[in-house]
C-alpha positions in Angstrom: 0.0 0.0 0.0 1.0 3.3 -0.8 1.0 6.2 1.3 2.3 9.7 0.8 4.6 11.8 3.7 4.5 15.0 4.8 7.9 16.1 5.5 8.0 20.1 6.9 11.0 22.9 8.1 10.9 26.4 9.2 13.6 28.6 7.8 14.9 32.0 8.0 16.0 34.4 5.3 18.9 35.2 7.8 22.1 34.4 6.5 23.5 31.6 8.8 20.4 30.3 10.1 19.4 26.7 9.8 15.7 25.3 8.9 14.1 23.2 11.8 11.8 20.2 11.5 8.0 20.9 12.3 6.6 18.3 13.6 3.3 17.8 12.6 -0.3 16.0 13.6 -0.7 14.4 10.5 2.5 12.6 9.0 0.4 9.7 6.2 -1.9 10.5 4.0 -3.5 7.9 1.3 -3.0 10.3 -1.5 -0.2 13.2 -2.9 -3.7 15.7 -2.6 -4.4 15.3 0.7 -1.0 15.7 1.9 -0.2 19.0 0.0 -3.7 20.6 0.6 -3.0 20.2 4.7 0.7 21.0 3.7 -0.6 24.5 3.1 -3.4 24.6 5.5 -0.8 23.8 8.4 1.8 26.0 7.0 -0.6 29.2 7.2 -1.4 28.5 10.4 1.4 27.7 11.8 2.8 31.6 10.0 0.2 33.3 11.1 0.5 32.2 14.7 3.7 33.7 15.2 4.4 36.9 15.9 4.6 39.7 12.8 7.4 41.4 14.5 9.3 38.1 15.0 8.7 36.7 11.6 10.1 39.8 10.1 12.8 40.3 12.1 14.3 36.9 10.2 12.0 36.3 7.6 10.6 33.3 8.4 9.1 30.9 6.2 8.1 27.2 5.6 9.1 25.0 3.0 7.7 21.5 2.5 7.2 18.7 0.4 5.0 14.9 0.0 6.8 11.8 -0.5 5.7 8.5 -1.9 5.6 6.2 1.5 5.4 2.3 1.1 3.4 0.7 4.0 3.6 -2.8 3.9 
């Protein structure tokens, strides 16, 4: 059976500044469009949760991708 991954990072438009792993609720999905629909959905939320001043001050931003997953 295949199953798709959501794999997420915060990162920083700072020079010098390394992306961090989000974890997140949902980590399988049975299909590539239910992974990258929630793949926005979380990433907006989790954006506009922080503070403005903060996520200016280092330009933060999310990156993230699905991957094919094999479940046996």
């Amino acid at each position: 059976m295949t199953k798709f991954i959501l794999l997420m990072v915060l990162c920083s438009g700072v020079a010098q500044n390394e992306c961090k792993v989000i974890p997140t609720k949902e980590k399988l999905f049975d299909n590539y469009y239910d992974c990258i629909v929630y793949g926005y959905s979380y990433s907006h939320r989790i954006i506009t949760e922080f503070d403005p001043e903060w996520v200016n001050s280092i330009e933060v931003y999310t990156k993230f991708s699905c991957k094919v997953d094999k479940v046996i």
